[in-house]
BAZA-440956 format. One line per 8 residues: their letters; for each residue x, y, z of N, C-alpha, C. Coordinates in nm, 3 decimals, always signed. Layout:
<sites>
a) X,Y,Z,X,Y,Z,X,Y,Z  ...;
</sites>
This chain:
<sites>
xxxxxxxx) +2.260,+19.390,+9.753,+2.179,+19.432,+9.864,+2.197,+19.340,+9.984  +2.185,+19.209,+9.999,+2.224,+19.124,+10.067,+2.349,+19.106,+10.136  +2.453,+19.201,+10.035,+2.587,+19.208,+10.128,+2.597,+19.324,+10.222  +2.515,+19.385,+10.189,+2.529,+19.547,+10.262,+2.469,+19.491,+10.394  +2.334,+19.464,+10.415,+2.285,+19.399,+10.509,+2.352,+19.328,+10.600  +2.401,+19.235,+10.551,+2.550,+19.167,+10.675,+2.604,+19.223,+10.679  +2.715,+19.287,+10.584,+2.813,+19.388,+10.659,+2.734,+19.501,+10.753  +2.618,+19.544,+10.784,+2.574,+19.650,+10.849,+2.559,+19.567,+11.001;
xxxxxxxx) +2.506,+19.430,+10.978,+2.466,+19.384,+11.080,+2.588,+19.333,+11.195  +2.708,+19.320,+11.098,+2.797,+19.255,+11.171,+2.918,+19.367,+11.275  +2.838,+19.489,+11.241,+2.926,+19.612,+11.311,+2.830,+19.614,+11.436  +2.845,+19.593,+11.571,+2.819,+19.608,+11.681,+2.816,+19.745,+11.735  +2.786,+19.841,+11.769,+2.813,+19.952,+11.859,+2.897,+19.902,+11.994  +3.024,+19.912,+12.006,+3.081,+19.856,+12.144,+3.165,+19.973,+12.195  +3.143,+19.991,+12.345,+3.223,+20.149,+12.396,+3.258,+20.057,+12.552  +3.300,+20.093,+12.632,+3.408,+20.068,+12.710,+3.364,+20.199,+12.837;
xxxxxxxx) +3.307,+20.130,+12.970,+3.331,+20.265,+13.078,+3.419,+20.265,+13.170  +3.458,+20.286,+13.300,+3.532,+20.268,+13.380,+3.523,+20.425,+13.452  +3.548,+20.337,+13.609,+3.536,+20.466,+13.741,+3.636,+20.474,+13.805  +3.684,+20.566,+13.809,+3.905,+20.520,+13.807,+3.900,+20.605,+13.970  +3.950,+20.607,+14.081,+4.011,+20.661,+14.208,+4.154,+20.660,+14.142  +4.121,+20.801,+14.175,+4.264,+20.865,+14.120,+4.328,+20.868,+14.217  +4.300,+20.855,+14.341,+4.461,+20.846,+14.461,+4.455,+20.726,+14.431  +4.432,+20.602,+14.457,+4.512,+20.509,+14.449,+4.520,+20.455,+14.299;
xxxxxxxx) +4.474,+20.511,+14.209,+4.477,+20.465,+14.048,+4.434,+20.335,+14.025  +4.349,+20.291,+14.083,+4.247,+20.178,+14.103,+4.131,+20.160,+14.024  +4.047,+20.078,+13.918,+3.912,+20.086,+13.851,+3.819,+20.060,+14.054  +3.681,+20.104,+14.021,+3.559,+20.093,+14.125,+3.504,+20.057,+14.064  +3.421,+19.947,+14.098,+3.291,+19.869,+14.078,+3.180,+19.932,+14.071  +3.110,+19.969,+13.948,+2.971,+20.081,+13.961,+2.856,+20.021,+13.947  +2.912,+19.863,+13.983,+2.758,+19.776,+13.913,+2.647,+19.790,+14.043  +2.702,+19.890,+14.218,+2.642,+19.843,+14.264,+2.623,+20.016,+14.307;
xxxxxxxx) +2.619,+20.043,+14.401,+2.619,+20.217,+14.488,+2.812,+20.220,+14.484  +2.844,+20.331,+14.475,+3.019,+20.328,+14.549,+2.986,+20.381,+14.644  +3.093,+20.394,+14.715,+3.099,+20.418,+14.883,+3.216,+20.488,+14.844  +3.243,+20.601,+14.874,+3.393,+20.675,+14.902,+3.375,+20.761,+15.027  +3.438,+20.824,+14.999,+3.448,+20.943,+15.124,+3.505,+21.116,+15.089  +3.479,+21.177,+15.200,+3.467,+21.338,+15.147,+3.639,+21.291,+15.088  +3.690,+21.377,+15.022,+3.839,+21.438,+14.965,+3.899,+21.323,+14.840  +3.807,+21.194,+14.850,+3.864,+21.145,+14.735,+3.813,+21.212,+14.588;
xxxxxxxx) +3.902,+21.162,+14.508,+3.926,+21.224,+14.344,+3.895,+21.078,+14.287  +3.757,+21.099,+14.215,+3.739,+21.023,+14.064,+3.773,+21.106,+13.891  +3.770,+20.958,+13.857,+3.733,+21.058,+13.707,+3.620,+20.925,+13.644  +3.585,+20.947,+13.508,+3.498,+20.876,+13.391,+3.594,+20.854,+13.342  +3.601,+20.708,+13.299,+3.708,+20.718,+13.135,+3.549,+20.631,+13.041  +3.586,+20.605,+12.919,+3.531,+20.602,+12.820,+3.588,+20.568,+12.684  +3.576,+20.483,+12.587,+3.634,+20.459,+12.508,+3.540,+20.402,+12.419  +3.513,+20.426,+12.301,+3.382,+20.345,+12.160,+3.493,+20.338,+12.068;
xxxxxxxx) +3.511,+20.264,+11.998,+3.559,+20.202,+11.842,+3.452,+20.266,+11.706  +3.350,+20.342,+11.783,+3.285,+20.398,+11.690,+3.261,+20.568,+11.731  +3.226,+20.679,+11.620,+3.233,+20.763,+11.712,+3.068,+20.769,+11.779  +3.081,+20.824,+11.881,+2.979,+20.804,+11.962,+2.919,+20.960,+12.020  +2.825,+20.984,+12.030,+2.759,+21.133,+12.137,+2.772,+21.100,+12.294  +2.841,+21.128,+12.368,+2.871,+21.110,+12.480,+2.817,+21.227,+12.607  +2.720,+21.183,+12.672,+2.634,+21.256,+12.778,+2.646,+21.251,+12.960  +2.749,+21.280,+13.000,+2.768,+21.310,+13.135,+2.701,+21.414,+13.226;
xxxxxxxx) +2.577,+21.384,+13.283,+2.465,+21.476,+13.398,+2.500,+21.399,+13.520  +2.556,+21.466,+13.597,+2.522,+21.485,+13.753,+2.462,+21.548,+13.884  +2.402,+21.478,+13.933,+2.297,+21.544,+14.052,+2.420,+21.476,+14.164  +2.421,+21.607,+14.296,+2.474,+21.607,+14.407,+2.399,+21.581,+14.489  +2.416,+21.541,+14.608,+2.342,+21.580,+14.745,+2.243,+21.670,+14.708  +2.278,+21.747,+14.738,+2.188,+21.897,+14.716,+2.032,+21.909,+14.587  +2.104,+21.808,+14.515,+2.049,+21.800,+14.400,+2.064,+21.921,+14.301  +2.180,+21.985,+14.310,+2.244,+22.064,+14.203,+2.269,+22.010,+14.057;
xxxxxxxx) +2.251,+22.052,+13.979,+2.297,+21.980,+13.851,+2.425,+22.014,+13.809  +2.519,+21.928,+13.716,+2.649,+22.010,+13.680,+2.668,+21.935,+13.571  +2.686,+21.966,+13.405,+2.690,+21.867,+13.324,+2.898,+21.815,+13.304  +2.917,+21.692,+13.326,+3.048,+21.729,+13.296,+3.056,+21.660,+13.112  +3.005,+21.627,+13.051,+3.041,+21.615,+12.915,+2.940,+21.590,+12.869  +2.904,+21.730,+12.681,+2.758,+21.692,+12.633,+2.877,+21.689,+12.475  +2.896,+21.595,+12.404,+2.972,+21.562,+12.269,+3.037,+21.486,+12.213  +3.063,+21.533,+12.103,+3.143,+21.379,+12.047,+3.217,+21.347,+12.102;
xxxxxxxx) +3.258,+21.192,+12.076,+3.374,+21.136,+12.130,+3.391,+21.051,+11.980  +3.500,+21.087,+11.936,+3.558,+21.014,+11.799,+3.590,+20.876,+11.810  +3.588,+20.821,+11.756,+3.602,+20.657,+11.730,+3.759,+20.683,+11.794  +3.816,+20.573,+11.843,+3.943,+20.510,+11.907,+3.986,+20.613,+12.003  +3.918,+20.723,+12.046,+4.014,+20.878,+12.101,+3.899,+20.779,+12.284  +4.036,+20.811,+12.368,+4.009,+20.765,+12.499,+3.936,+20.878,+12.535  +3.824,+20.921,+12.643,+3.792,+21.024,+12.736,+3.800,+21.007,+12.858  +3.836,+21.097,+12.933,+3.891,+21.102,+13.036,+3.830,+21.243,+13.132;
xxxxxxxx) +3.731,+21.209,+13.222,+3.643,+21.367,+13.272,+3.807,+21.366,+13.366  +3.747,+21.548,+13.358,+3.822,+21.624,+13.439,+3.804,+21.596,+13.619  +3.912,+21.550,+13.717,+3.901,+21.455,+13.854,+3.793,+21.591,+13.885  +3.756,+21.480,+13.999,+3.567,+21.562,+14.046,+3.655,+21.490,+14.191  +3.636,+21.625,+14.294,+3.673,+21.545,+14.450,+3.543,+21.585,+14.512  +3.511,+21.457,+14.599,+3.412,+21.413,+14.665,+3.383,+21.537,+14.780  +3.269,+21.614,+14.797,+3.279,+21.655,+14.885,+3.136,+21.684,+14.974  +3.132,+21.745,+15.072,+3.038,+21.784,+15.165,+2.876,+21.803,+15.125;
xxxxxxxx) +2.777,+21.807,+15.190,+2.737,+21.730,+15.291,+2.769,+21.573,+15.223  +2.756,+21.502,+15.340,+2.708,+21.302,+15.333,+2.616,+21.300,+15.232  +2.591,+21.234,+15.186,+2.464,+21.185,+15.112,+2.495,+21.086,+14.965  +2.409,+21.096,+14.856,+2.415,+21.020,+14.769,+2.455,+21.094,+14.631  +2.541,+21.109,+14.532,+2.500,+21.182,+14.410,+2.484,+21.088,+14.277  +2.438,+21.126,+14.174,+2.416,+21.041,+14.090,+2.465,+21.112,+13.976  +2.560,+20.989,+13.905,+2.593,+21.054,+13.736,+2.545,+20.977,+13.687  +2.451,+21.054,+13.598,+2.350,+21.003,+13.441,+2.475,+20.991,+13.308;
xxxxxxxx) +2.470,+20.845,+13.303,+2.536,+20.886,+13.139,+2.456,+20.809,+13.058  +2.488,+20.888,+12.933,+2.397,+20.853,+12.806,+2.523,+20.831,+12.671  +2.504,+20.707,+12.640,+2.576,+20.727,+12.483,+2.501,+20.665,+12.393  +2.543,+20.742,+12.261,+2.436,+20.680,+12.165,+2.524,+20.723,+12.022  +2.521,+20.624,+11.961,+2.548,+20.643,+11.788,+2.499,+20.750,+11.748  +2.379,+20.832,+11.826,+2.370,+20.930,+11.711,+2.319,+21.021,+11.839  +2.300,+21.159,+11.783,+2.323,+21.295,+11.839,+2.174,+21.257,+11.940  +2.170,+21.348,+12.029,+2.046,+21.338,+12.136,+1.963,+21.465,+12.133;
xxxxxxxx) +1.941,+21.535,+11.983,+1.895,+21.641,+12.023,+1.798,+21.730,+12.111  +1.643,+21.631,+12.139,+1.619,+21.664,+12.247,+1.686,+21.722,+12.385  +1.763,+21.621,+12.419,+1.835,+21.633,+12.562,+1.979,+21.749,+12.550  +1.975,+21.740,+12.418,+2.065,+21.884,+12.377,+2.045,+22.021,+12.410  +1.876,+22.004,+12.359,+1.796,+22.149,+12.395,+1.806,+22.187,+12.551  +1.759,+22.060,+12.596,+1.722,+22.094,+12.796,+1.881,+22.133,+12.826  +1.993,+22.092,+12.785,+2.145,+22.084,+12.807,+2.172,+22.258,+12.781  +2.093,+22.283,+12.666,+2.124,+22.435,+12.609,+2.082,+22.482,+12.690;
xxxxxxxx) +1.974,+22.486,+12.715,+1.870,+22.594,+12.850,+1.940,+22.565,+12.980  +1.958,+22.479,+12.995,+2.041,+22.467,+13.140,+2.198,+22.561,+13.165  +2.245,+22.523,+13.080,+2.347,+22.598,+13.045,+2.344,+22.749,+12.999  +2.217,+22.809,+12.973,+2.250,+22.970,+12.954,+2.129,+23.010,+13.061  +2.089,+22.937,+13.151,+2.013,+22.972,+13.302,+2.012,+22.844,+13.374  +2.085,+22.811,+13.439,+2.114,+22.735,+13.560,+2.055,+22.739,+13.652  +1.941,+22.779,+13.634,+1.828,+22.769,+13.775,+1.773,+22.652,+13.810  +1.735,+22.604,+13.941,+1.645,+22.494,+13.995,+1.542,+22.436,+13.892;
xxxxxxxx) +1.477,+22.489,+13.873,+1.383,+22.469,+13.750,+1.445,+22.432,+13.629  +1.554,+22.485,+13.551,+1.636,+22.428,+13.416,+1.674,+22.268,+13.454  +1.745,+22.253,+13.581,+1.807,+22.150,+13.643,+1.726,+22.056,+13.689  +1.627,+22.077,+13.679,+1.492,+22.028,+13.698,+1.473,+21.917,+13.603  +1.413,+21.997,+13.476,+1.401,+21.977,+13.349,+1.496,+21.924,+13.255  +1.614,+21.933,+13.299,+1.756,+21.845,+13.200,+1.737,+21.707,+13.322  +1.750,+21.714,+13.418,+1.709,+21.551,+13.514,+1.624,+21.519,+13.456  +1.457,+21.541,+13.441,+1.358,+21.458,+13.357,+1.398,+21.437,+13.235;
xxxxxxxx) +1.421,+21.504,+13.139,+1.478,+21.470,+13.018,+1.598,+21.342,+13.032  +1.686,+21.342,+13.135,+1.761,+21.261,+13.126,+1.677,+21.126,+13.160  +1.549,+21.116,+13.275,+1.529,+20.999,+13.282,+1.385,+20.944,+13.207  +1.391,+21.049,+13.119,+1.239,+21.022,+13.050,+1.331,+20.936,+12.912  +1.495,+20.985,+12.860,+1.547,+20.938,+12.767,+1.597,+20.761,+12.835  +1.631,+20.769,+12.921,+1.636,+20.683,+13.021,+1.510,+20.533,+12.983  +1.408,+20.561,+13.017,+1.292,+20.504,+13.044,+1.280,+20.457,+12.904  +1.284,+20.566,+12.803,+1.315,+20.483,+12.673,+1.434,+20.399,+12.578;
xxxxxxxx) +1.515,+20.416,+12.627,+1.619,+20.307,+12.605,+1.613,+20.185,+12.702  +1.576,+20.197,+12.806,+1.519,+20.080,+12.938,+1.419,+19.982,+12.857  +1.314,+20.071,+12.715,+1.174,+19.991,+12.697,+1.257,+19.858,+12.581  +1.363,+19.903,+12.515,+1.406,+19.895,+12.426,+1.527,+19.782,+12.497  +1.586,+19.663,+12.439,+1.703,+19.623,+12.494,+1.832,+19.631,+12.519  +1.835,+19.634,+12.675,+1.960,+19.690,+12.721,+2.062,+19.604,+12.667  +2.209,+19.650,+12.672,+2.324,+19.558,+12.606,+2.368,+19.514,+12.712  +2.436,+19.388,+12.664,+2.463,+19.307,+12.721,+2.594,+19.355,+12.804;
xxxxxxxx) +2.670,+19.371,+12.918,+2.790,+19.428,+12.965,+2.846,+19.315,+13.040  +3.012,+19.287,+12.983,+3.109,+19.279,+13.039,+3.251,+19.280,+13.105  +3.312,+19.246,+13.200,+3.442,+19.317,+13.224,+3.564,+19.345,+13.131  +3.603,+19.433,+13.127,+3.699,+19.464,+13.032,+3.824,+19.575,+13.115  +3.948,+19.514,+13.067,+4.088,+19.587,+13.107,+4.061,+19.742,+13.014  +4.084,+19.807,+13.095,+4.051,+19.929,+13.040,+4.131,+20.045,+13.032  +4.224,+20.025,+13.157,+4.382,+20.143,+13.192,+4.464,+20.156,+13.081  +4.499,+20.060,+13.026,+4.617,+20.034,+12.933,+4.588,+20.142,+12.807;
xxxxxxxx) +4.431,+20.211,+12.773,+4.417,+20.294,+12.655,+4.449,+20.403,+12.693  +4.453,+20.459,+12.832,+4.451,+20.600,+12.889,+4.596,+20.628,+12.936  +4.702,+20.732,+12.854,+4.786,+20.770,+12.940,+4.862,+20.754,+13.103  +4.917,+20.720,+13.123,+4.944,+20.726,+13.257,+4.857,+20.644,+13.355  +4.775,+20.560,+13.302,+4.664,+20.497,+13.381,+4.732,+20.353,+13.343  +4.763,+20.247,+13.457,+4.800,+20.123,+13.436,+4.584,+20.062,+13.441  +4.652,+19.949,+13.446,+4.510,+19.842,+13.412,+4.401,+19.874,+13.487  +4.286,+19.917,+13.466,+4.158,+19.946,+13.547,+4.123,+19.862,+13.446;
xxxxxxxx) +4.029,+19.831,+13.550,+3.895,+19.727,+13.468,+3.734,+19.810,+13.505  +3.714,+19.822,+13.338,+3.597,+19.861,+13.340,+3.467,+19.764,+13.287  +3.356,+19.818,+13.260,+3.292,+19.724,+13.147,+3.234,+19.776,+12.996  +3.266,+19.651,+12.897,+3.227,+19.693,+12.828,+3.095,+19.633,+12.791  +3.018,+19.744,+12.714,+2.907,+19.735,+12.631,+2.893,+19.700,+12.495  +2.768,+19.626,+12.454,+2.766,+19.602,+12.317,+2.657,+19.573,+12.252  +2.601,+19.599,+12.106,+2.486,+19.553,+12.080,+2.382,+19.687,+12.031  +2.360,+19.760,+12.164,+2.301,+19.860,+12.116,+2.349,+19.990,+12.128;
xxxxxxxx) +2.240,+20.041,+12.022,+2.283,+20.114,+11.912,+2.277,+20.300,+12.032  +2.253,+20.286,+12.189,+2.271,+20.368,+12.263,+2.200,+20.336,+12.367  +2.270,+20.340,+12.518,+2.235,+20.277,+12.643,+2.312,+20.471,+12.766  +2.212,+20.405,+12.810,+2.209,+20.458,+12.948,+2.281,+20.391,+13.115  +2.339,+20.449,+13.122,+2.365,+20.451,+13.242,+2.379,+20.521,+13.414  +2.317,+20.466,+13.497,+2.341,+20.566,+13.612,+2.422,+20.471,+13.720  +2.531,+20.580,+13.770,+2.614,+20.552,+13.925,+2.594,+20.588,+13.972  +2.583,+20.568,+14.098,+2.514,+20.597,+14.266,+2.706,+20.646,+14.309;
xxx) +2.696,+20.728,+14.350,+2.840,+20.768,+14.487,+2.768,+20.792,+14.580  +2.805,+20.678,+14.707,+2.736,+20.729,+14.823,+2.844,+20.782,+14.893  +2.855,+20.839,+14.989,+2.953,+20.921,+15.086,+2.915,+20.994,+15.199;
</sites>
């Protein structure tokens, strides 16, 4: 019994993010707001050593919702969102991400309803869900994050530096794009 216990304790949850500008194939700094401009192309990359539930929600300007990833991500398999180009009006948008060792079914449900009625109100309701799940991983301790080379796992991507995470067992994150 005593060995199971250390060996359980000594496995970390550790995953890997990074905000790649795909014209110049550059990592961005998300520790603070980004600043880009209309016509540039990002993507998410992503990487866990464990498999992980992986949750990508974004609010626009407008405050439209658009989910770009609600699922697994298998232990050692890189992810890579599909490029998102920056566009019209100015303003601020925000991507919610969520990962966690284990499935989010709540935020699954609001994800389901959003997804088979896309109305103001669904989009509504998957944003609170995202920051009510938010608020509770916030009560709980955040992991500790630091820089990590991150290009070298992704195809065609030389060295971005992202950060990595570690410790707990599912953290939240939000990026500001201002433009």
């Amino acid at each position: 019994m005593l060995f199971l216990g250390i060996s359980l304790y000594a496995q970390n949850f550790e995953w890997n993010l990074g905000l790649m500008d795909n014209r110049q194939g550059t990592g961005l700094d998300f520790s603070r707001p980004v600043k880009l401009d209309r016509g540039d192309i990002i993507s998410i990359l992503m990487q866990s050593d464990f498999d992980c539930w992986l949750y990508i929600i974004v609010q626009d300007t407008e405050r439209n919702v658009a989910i770009f990833h609600n699922g697994l991500i298998q232990a050692g398999n890189a992810y890579r969102s599909n490029p998102v180009r920056i566009l019209p009006p100015d303003g601020q948008d925000t991507i919610h991400i969520i990962v966690s060792r284990d499935r989010e079914r709540a935020l699954e449900e609001r994800i389901s309803v959003f997804e088979r009625n896309d109305t103001a109100r669904n989009g509504w309701n998957l944003i609170n869900a995202v920051m009510d799940l938010r608020r509770e991983i916030l009560r709980l301790s955040e992991a500790p994050e630091k820089p990590v080379q991150l290009g070298g796992t992704f195809r065609t991507i030389g060295e971005i530096e992202g950060r990595n995470y570690s410790g707990s067992y599912r953290y939240s994150k939000t990026i500001l794009i201002s433009h």
